[in-house]
C-alpha atoms as an extended CHARMM CRD file, in Angstrom:
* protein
*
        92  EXT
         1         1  UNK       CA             15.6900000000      -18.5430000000       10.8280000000  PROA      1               0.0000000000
         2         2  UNK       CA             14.7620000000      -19.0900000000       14.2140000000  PROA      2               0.0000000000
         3         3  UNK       CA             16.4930000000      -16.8480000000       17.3200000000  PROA      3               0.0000000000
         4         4  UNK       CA             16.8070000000      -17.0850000000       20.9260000000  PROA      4               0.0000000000
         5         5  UNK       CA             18.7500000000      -15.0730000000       23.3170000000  PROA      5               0.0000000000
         6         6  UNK       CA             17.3730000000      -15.1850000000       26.7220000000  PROA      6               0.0000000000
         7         7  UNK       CA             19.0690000000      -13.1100000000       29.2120000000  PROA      7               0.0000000000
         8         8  UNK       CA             21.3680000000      -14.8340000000       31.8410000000  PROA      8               0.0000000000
         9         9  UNK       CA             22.5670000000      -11.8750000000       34.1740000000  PROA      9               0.0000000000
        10        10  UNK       CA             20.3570000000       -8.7600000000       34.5930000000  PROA      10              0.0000000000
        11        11  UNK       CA             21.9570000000       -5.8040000000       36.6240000000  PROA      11              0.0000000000
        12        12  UNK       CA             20.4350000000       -2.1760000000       36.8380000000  PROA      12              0.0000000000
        13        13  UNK       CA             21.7020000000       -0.2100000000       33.7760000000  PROA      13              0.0000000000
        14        14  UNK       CA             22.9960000000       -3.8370000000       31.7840000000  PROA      14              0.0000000000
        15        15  UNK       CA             22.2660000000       -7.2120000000       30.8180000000  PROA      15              0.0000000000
        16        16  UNK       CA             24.1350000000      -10.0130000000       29.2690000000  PROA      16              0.0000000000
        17        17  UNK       CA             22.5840000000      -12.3900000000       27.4120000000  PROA      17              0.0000000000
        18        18  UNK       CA             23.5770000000      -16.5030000000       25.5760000000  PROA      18              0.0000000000
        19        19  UNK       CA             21.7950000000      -18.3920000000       22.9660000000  PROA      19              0.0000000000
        20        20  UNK       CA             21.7840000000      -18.8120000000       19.5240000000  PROA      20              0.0000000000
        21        21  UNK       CA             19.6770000000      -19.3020000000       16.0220000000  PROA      21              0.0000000000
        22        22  UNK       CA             19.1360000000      -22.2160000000       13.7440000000  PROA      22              0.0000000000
        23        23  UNK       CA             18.2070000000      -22.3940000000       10.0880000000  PROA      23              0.0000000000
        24        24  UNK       CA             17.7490000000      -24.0590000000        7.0280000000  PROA      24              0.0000000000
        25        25  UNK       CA             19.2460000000      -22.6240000000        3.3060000000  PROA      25              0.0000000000
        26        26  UNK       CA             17.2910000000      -23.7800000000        0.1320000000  PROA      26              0.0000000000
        27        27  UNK       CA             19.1560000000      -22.7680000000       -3.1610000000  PROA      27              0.0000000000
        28        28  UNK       CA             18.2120000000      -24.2080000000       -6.6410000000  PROA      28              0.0000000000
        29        29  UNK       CA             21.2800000000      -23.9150000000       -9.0000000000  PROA      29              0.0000000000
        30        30  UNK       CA             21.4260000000      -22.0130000000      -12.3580000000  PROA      30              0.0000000000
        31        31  UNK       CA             22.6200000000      -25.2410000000      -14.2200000000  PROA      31              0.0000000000
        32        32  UNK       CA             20.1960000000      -27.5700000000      -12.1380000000  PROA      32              0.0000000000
        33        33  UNK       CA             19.9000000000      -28.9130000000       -9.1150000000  PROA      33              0.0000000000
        34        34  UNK       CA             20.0660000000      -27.7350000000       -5.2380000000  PROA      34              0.0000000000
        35        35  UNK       CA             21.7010000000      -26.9530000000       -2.2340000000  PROA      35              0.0000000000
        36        36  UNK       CA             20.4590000000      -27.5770000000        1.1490000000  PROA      36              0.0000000000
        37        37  UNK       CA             22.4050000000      -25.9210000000        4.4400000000  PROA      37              0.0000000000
        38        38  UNK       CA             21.4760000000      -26.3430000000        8.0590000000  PROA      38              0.0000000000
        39        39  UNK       CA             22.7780000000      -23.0710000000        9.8250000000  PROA      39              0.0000000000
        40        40  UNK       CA             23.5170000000      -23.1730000000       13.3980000000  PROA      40              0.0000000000
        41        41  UNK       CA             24.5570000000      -20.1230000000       14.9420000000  PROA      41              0.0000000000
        42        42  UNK       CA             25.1430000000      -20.0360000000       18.8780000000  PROA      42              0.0000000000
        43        43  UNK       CA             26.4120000000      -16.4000000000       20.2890000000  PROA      43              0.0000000000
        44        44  UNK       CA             26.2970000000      -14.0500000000       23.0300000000  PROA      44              0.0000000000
        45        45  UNK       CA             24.8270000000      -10.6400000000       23.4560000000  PROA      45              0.0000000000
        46        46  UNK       CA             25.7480000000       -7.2050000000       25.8520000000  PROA      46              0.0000000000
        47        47  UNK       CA             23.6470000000       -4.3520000000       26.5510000000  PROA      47              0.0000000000
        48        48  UNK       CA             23.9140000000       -0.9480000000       28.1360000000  PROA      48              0.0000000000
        49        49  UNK       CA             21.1080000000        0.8890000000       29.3860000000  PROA      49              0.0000000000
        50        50  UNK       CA             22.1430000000        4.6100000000       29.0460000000  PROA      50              0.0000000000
        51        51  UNK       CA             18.5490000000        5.7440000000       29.9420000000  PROA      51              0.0000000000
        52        52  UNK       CA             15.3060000000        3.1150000000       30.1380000000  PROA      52              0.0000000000
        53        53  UNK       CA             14.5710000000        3.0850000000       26.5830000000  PROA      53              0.0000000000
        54        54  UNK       CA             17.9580000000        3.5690000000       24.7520000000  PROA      54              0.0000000000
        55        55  UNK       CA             20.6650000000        1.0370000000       25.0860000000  PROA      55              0.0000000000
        56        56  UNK       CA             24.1080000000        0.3370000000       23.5720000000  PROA      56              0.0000000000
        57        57  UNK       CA             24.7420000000       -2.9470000000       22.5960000000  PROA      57              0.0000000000
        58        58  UNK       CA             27.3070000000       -5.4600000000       20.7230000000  PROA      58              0.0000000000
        59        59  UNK       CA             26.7880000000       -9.3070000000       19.3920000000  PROA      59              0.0000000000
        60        60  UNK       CA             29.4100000000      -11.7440000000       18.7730000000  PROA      60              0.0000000000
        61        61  UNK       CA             29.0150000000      -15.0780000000       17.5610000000  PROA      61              0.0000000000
        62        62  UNK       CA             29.8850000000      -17.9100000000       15.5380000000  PROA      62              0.0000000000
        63        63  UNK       CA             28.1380000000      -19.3240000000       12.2310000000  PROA      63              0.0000000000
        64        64  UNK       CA             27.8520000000      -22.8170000000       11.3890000000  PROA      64              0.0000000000
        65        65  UNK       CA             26.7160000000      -24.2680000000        7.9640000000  PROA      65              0.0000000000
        66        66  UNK       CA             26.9880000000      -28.0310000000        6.9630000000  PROA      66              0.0000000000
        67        67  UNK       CA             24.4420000000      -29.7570000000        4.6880000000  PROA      67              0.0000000000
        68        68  UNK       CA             24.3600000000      -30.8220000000        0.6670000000  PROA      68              0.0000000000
        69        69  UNK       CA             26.9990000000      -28.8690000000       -1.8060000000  PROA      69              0.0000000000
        70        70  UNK       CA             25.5680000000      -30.4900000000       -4.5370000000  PROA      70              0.0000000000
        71        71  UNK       CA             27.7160000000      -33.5060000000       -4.8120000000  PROA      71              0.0000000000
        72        72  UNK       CA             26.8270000000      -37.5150000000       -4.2710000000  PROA      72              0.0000000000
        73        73  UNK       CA             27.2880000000      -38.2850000000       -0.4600000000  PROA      73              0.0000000000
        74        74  UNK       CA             29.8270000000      -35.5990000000        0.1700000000  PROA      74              0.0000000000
        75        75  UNK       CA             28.9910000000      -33.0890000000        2.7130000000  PROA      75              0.0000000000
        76        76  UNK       CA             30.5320000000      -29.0070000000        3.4910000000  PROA      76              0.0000000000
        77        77  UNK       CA             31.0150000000      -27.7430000000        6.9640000000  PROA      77              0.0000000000
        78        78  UNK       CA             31.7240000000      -24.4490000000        7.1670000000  PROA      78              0.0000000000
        79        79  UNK       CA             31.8970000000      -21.1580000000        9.8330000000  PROA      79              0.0000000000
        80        80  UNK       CA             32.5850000000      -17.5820000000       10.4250000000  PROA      80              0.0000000000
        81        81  UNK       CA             32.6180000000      -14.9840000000       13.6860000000  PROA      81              0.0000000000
        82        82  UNK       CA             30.5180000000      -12.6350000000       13.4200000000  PROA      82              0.0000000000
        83        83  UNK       CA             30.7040000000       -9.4890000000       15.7490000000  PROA      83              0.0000000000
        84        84  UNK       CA             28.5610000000       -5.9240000000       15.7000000000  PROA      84              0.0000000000
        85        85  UNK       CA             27.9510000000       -3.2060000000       17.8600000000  PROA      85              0.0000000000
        86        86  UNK       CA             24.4180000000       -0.9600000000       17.4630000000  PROA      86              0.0000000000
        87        87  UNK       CA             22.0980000000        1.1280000000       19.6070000000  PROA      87              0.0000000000
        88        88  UNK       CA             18.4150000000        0.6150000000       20.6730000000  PROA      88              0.0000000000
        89        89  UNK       CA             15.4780000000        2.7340000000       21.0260000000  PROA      89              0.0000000000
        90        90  UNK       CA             12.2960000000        1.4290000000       22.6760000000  PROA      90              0.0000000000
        91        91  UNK       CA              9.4190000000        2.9860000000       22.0700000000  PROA      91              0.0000000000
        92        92  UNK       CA              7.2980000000        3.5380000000       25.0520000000  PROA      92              0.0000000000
């Protein structure tokens, strides 16, 4: 998987930041067979700079799959949010 999430606004103690990450599944089936997924997955991104090299932070996004399920010319699109909330430490 491939991820980008430049940082649109930069103030002094936060930053807040858009882009996304795109994929590609591979699965080979028990019984025979495969699976192939493209994953597209655009979201947003918030951090807090409680000192310069610790920083509280939360994700949210969205997470979308379409490709091959298997089946002759028939094709799955599928999503989910996804949200978390973490710390940083950067080592200096």
């Amino acid at each position: 998987m491939y991820e980008a999430i430049p940082a649109v606004n930069f103030g002094k103690v936060a930053d807040f930041s858009l882009g996304g990450t795109v994929g590609l599944e591979y699965a080979s089936l028990a019984g025979g067979g495969s699976q192939t997924s493209f994953l597209l997955a655009p979201g947003a991104q918030a951090r807090l700079f409680l000192s310069p090299n610790f920083a509280l932070m939360g994700d949210v996004g969205l997470v979308i799959a379409f490709g091959d399920n298997n089946r002759e010319t028939d094709f799955d699109i599928g999503g989910e949010t996804v949200a978390d909330f973490g710390f940083a430490y950067f080592f200096r």
